[in-house]
Backbone as CSV, one residue per row, in Angstrom:
resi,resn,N_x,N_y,N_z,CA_x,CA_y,CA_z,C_x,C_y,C_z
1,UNK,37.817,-7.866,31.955,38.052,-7.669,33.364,39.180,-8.618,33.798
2,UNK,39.789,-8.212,34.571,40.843,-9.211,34.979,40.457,-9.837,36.074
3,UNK,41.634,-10.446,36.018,41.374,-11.079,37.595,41.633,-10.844,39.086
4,UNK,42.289,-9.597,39.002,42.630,-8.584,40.066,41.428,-8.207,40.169
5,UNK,40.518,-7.483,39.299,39.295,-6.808,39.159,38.448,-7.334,40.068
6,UNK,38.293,-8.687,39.367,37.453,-9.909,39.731,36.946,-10.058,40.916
7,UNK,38.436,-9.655,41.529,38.525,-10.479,43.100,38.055,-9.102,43.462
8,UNK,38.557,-7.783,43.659,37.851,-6.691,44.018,36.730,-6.709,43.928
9,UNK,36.216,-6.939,42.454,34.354,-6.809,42.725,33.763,-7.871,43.877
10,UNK,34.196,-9.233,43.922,33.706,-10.066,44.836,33.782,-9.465,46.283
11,UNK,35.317,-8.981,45.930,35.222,-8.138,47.912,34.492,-7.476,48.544
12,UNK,33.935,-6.642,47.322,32.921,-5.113,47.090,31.824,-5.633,47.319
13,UNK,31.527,-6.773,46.767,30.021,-7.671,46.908,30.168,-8.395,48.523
14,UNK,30.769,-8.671,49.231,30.395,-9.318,50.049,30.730,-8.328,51.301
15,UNK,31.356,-7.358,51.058,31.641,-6.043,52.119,30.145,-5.616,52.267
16,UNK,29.333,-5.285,51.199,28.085,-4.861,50.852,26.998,-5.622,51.324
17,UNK,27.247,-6.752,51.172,26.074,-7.624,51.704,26.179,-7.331,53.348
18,UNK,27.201,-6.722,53.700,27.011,-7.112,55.551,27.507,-7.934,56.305
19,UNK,27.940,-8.928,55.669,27.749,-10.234,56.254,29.203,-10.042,57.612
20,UNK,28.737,-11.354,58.469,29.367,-10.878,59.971,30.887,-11.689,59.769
21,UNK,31.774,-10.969,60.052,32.613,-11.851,59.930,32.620,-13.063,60.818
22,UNK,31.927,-12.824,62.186,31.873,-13.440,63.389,31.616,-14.414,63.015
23,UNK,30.638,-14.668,62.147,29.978,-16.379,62.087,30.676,-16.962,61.158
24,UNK,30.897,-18.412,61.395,31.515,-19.184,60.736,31.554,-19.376,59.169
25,UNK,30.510,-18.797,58.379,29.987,-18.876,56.972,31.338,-17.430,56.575
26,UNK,30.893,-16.326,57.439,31.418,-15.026,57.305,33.188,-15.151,57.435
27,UNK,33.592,-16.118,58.518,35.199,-16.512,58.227,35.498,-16.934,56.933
28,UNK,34.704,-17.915,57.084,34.885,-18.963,55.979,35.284,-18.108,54.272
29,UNK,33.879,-17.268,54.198,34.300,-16.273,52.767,35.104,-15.634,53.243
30,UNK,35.364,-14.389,53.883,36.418,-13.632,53.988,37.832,-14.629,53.819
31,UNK,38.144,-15.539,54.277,39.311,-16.691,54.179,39.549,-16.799,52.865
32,UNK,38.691,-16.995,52.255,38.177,-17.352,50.470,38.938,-16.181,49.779
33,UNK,38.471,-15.256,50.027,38.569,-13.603,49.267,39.813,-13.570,49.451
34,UNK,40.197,-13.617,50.858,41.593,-13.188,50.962,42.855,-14.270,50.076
35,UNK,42.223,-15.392,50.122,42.909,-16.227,49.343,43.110,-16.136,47.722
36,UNK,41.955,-15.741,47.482,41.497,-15.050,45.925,42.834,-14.099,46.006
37,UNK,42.737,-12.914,46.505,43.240,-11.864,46.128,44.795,-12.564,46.052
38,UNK,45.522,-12.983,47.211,47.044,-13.644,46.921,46.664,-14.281,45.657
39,UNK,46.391,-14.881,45.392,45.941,-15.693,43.701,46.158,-15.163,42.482
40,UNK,45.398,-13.928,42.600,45.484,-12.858,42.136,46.527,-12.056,41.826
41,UNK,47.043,-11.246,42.976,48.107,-11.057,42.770,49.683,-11.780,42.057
42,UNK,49.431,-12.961,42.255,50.298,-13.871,41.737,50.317,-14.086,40.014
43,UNK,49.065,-14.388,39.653,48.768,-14.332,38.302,49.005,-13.288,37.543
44,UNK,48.828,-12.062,38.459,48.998,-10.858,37.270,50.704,-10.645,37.374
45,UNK,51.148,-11.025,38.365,52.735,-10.855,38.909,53.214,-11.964,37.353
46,UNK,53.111,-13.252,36.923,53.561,-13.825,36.391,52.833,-13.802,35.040
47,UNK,51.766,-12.933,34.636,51.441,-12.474,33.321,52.235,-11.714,33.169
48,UNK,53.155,-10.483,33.923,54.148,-9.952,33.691,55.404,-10.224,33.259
49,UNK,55.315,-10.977,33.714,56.971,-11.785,33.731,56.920,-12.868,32.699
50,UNK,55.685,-13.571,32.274,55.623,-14.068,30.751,55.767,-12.790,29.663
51,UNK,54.720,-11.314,29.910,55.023,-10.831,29.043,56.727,-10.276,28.841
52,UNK,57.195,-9.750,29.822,58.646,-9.327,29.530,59.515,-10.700,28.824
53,UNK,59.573,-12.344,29.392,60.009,-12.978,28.988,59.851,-13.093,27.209
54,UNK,58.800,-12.968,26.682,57.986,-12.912,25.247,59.332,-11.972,24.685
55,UNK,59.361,-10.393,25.161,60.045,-9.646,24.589,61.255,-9.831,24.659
56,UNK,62.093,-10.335,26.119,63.268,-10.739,25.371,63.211,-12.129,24.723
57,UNK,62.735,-12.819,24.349,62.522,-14.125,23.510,62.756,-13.397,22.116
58,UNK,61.466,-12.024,21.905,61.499,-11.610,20.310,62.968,-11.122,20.077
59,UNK,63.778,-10.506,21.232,64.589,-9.730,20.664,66.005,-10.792,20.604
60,UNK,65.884,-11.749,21.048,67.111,-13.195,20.745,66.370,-13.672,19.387
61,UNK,65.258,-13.750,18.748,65.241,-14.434,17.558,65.454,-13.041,16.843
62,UNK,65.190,-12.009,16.712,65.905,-10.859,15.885,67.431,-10.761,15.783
63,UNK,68.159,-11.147,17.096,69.264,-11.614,17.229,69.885,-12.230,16.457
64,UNK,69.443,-13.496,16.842,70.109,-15.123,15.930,69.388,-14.799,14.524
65,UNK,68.228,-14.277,14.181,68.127,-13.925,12.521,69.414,-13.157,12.103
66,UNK,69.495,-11.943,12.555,69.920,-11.474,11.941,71.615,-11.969,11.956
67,UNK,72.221,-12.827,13.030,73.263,-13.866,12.595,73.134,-14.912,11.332
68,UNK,72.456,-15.431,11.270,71.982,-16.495,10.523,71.862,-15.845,8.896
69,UNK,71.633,-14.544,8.773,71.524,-13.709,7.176,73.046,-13.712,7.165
70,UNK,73.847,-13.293,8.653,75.575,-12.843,8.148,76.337,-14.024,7.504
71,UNK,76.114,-15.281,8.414,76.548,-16.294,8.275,76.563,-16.444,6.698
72,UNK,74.876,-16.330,6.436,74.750,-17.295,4.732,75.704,-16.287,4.339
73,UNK,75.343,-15.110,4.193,76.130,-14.292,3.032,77.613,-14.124,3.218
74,UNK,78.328,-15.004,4.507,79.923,-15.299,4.578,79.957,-16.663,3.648
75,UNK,79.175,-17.494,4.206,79.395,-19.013,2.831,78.924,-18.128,1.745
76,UNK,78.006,-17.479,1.515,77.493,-17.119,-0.070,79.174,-16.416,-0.713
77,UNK,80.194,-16.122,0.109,81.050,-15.489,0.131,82.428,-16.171,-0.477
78,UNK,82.404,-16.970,0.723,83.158,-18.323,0.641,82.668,-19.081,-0.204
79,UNK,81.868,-19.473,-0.810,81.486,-20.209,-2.430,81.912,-19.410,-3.482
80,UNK,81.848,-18.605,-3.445,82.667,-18.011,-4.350,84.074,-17.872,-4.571
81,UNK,84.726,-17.579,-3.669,86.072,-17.685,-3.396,86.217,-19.297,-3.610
82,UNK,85.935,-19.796,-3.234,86.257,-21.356,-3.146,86.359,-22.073,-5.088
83,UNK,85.112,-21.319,-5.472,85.634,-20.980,-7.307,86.745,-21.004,-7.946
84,UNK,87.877,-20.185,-6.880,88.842,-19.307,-7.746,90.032,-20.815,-7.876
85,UNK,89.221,-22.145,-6.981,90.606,-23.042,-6.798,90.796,-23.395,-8.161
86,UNK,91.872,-24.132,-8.456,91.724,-24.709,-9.938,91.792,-26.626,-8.743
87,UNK,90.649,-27.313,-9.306,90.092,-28.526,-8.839,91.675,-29.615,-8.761
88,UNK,92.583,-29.124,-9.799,93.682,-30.078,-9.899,94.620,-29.523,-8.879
89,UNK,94.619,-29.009,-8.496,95.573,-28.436,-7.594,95.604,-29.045,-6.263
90,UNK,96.942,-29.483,-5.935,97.496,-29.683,-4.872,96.599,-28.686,-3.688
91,UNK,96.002,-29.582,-2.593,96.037,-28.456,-1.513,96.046,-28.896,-0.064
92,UNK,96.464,-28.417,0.663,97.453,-29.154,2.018,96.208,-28.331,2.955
93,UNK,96.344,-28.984,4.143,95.834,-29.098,5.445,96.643,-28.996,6.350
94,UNK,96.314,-27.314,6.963,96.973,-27.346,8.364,95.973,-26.781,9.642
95,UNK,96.408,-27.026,10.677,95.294,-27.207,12.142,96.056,-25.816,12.234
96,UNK,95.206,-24.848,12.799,95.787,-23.920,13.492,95.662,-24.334,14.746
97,UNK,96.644,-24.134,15.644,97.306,-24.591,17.286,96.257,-24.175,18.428
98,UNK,95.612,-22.851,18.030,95.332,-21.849,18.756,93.791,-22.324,18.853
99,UNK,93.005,-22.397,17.592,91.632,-22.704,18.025,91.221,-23.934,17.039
100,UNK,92.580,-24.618,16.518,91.907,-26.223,16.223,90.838,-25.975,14.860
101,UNK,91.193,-25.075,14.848,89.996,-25.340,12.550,91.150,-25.430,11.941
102,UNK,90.840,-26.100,10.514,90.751,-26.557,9.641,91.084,-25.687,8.459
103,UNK,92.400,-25.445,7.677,92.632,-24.550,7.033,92.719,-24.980,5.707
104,UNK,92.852,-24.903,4.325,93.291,-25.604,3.494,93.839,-24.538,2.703
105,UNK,95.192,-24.858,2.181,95.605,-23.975,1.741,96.812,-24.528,0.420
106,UNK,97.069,-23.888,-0.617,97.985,-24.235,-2.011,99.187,-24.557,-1.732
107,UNK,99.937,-24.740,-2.651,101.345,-24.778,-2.598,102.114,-23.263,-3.056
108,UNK,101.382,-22.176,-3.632,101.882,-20.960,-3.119,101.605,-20.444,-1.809
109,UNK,100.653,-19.978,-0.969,100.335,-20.170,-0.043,101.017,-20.819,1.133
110,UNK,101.688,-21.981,0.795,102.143,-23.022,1.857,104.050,-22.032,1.474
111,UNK,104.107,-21.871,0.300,106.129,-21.053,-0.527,105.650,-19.580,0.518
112,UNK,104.684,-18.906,0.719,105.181,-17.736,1.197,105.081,-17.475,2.752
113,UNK,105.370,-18.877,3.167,105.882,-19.233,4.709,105.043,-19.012,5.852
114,UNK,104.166,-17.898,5.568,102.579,-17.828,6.529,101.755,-17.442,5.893
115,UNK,100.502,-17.486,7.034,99.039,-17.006,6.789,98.806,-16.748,8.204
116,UNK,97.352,-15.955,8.086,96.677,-15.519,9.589,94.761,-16.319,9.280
117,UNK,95.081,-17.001,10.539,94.237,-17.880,10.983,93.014,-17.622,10.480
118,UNK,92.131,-17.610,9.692,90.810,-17.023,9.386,89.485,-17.362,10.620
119,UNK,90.135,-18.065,11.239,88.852,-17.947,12.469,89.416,-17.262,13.517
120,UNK,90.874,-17.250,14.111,91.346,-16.487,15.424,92.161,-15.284,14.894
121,UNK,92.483,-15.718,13.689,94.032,-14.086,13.390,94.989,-15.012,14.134
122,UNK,95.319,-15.552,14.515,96.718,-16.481,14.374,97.569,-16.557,13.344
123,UNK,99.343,-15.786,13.479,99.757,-15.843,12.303,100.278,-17.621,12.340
124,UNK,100.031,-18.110,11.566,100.795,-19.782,11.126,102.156,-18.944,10.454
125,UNK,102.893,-19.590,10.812,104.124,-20.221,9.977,104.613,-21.294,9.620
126,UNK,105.250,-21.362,8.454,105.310,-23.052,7.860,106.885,-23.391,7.712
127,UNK,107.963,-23.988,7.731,109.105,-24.044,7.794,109.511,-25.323,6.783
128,UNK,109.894,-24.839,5.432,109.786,-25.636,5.027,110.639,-26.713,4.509
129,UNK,112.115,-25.702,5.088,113.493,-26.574,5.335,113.491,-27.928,4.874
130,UNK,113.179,-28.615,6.084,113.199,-29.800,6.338,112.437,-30.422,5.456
131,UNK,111.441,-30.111,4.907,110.842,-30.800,3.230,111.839,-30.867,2.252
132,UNK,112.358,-30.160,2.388,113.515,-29.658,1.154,114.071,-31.108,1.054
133,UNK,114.687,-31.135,2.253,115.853,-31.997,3.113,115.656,-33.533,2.764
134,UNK,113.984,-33.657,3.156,113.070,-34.934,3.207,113.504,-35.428,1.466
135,UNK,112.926,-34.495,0.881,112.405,-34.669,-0.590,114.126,-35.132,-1.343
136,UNK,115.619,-34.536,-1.313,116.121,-34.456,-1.470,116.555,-36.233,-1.043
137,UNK,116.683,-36.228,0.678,116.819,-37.917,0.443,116.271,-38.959,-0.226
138,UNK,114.784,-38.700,-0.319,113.906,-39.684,-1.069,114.846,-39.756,-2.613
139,UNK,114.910,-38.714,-3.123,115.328,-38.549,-4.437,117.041,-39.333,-4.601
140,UNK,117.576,-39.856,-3.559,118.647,-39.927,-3.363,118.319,-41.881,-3.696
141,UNK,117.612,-41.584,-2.505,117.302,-43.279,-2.491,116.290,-44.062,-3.893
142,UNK,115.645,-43.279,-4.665,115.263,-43.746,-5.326,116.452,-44.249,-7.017
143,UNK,117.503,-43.288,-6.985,118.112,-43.282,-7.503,119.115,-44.469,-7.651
């Protein structure tokens, strides 16, 4: 039985008994009942609204699960690829501008002048002139 019920049967019971509203006992419950029933109403109003809250709760952790399977199986992805480095190899660090991660990338990679951002699609370009230039004085001065 609920508690909507509840309060109905009590109403039903004291409608039945007779009793006067006139006299002070008879305010007094009717005051009661009527207070019951707002009570009432309130509770079943916010058993509702817990239950709908419940369901969208289930359907954000079905959500974020089923993120959380994509994710692993992009690292399960990226560990693999990450395999193909050879460990001795030179490998350079550049920021993409646009959203600030963290790229790492070879010295072929760095010779064929771009790449596209793997977190935004940002094409990078690398200019590598001025290394040339750099490397060429050093070699000058060491000489």
């Amino acid at each position: 039985m609920t508690v909507t019920e509840r309060v109905a049967y009590l109403k039903g019971l004291f409608e039945g008994l007779g009793i006067s509203t006139e006299e002070k006992e008879g305010k007094l419950l009717k005051g009661m009942l009527e207070a019951m029933e707002a009570l009432a109403e309130s509770v079943t109003d916010l058993e509702q609204r817990n239950a709908d809250l419940l369901d969208e709760l289930d359907e954000v952790y079905e959500e974020l699960s089923a993120l959380e399977d994509e994710l692993i199986d992009e690292d399960k992805d990226l560990d693999s690829e990450e395999l193909d480095f050879d460990p001795d190899e030179d490998l350079y660090q550049v920021i993409c501008p646009t959203c600030e991660e963290s790229i790492f990338i070879d010295e072929g990679t760095l010779a064929e002048g771009s790449i596209q951002c793997p977190a935004c699609g940002e094409e990078l370009e690398f200019d590598l002139s001025g290394l040339e230039e750099d490397e060429a004085a050093e070699d000058k001065e060491e000489e």
